[in-house]
TORTI-144040 format. One record per residue (C-alpha): residue in three letters; x, y, z. Coordinates in steps of 0.25 Angstrom, whole numbers, padded with zeros to 4 digits, always signed. Each point is the difference from the previous one (the first is absolute). Layout:
! TORTI-144040
ALAXYZ ...
This chain:
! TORTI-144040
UNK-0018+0065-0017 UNK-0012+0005-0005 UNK-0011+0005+0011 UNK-0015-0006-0001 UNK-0011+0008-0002 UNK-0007-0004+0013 UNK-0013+0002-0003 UNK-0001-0006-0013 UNK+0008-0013+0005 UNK-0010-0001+0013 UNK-0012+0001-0010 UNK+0007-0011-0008 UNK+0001-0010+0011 UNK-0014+0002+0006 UNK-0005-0001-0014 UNK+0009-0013-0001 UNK-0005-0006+0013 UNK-0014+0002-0002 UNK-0001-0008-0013 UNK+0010-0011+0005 UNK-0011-0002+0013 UNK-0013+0001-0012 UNK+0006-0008-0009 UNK+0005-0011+0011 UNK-0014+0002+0008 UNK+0006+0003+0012 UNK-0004+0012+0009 UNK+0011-0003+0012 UNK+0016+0001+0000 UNK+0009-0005+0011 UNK+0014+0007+0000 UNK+0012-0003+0011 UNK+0003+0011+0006 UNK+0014+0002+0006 UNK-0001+0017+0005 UNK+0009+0002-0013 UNK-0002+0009-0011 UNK-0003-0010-0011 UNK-0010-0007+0006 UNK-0005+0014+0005 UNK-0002+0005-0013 UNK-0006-0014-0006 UNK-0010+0001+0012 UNK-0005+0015-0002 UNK-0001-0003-0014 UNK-0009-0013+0000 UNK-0007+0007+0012 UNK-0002+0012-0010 UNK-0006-0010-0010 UNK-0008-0010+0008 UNK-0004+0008+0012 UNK+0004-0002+0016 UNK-0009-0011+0003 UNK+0006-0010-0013 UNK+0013-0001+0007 UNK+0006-0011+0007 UNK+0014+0005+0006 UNK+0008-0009+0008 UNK+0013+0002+0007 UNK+0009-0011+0001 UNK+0011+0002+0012 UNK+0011-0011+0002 UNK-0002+0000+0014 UNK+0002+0015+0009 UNK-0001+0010-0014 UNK-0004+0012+0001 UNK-0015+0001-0005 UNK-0001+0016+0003 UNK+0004+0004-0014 UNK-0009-0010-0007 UNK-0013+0005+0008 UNK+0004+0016-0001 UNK-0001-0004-0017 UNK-0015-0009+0004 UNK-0004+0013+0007 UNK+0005+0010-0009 UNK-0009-0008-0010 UNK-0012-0001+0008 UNK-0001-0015-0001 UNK-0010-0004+0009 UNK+0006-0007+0014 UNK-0008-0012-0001 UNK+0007-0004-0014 UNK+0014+0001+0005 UNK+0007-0015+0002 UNK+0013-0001+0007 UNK+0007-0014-0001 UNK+0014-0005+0007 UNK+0008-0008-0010 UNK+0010-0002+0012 UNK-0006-0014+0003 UNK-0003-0005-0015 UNK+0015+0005-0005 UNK+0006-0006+0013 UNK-0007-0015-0003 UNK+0003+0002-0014 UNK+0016+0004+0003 UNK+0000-0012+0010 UNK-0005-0009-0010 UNK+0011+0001-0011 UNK+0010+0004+0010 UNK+0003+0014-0002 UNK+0008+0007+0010 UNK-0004+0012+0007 UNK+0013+0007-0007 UNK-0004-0003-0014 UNK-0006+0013-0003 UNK-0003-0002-0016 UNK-0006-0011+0001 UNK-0008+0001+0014 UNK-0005+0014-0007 UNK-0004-0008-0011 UNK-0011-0008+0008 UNK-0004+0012+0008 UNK-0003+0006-0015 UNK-0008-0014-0005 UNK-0007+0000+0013 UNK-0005+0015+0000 UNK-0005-0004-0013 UNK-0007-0013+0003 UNK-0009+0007+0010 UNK-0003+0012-0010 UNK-0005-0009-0010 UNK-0008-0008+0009 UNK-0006+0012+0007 UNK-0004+0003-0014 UNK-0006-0014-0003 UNK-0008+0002+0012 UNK-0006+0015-0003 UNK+0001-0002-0016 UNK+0009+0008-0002 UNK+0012+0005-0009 UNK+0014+0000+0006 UNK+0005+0015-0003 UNK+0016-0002-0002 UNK+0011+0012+0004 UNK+0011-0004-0008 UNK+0006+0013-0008 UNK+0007+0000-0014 UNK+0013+0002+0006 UNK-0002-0012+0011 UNK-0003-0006-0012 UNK+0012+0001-0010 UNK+0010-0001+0013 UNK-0006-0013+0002 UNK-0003+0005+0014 UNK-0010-0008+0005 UNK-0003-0014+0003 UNK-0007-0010-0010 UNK-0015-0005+0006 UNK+0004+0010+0009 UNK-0002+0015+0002 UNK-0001+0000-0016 UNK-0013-0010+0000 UNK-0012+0009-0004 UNK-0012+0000-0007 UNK+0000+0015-0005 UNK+0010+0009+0002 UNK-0002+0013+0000 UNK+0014+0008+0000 UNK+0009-0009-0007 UNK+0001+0008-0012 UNK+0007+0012+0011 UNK+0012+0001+0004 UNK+0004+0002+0014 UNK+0004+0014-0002 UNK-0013+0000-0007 UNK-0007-0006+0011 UNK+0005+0013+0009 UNK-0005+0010-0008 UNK-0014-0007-0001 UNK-0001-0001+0015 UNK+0007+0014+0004 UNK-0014+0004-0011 UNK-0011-0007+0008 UNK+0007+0003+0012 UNK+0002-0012+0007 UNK+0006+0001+0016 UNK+0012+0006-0001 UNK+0006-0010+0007 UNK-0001-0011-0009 UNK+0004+0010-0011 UNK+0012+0000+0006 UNK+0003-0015+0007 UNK+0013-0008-0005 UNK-0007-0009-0011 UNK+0003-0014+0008 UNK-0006-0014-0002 UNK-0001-0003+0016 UNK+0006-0013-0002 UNK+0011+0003+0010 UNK+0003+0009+0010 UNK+0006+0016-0006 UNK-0001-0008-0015 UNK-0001+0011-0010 UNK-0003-0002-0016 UNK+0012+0008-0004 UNK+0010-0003+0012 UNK-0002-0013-0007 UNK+0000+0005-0015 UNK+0012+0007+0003 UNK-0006+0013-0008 UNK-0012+0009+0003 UNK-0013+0001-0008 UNK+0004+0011-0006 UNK+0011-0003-0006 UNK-0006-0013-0004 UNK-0012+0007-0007 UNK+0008+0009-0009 UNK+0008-0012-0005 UNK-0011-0009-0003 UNK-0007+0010-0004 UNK+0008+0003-0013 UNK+0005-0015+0000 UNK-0016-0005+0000 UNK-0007+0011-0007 UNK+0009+0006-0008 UNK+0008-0012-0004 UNK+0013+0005+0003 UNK+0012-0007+0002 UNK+0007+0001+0014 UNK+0012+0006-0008 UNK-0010+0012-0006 UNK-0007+0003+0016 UNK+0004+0012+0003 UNK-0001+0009+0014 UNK+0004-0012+0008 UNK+0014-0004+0005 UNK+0004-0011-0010 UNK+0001-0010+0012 UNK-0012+0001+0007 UNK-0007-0002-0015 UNK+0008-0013+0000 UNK-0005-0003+0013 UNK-0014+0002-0003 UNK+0002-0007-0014 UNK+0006-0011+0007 UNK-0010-0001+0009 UNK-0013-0001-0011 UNK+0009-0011-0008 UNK+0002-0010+0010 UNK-0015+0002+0004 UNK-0005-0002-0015 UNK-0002-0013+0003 UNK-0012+0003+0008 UNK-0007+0006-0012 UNK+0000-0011-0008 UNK-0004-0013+0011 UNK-0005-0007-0002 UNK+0007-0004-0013 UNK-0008-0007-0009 UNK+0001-0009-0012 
């Protein structure tokens, strides 16, 4: 896979973000921030464009999470103390799981609501401070379907969905971004020691290089080479079964 130039694609995306907030005649973003490196990234990039003060970041725990890695990124960032929001979904996902009768050990689809409830109160943080909602979601999220619809995916600009997560690495490993979330288990905290690629079933880099030459270069899965066959199957299975959420909704 082919390395970035990081300082070109950095000046890219700034360049990006500032004429999407002109042209929108916005001057403030709220973003979700989780402590992992794509939302990281996303924040010191819009940060970048938009200055500290613009920012509205929220973390949204279900209950007892961690917040620690979320607030060394705000700091590392110099958002200003007084912008940071903190919000438990616990009580909203609960009322919500009670109301259509999910049970605590359906994890899909009590995951699901914890995704659409973070988002509900982004976008209304952003009504209220007239804002755009800065996305996270990454190119290989993306084409693995690995997110959830009106979820984690909902956005109004997205500043690194044209990066791969490998892509994302480099970039933050560049700007030098806290060790630690450098080097975190990518995870959607929607259950306890859930990881994206114990779920997946294949890392990130392994999936890069496939899609990679299956996305860009327009190989067939046949043709992909330095990957064992199988795990490009995997991967290949994976971005076909999630198709469909490219295409919703379908339209006439």
């Amino acid at each position: 896979m082919q390395n970035l130039n990081p300082h070109e694609s950095i000046e890219i995306i700034i360049e990006f973000l500032n004429r999407t907030f002109k042209n929108t005649e916005k001057q403030k973003a709220t973003i979700g921030i989780s402590g992992g490196i794509d939302s990281a990234l996303s924040l010191t990039l819009v940060t970048k464009a938009l200055g500290t003060q613009n920012i509205i970041p929220v973390m949204l725990p279900y209950g007892d999470q961690d917040l620690s890695d979320g607030e060394m990124i705000l700091k590392f960032n110099q958002i200003p103390q007084e912008n940071w929001r903190a919000i438990d979904i616990k009580p909203i996902v609960d009322a919500a799981a009670r109301a259509v009768g999910i049970e605590a050990d359906d994890r899909v689809r009590l995951g699901n609501l914890m995704a659409r409830a973070r988002m509900m109160m982004i976008y209304d943080l952003a009504k209220k401070n007239d804002a755009l909602v800065c996305g996270t979601e990454n190119k290989s999220e993306k084409y693995l379907g690995y997110f959830t619809r009106f979820g984690d995916e909902a956005s109004d600009v997205e500043p690194i969905i044209h990066l791969y997560k490998t892509q994302v690495r480099q970039l933050s490993e560049f700007l030098k971004l806290p060790k630690q979330i450098q080097t975190k288990q990518p995870t959607a905290d929607l259950w306890e020691d859930q990881t994206d690629e114990q779920e997946l079933g294949f890392s990130y880099e392994v999936a890069d290089e496939v899609l990679t030459q299956l996305i860009d270069k327009g190989k067939p899965g046949a043709k992909i080479e330095g990957v064992d066959p199988e795990l490009v199957a995997k991967v290949i299975q994976r971005v076909e079964q999630m198709k469909f959420k490219q295409q919703v909704p379908y339209q006439t």
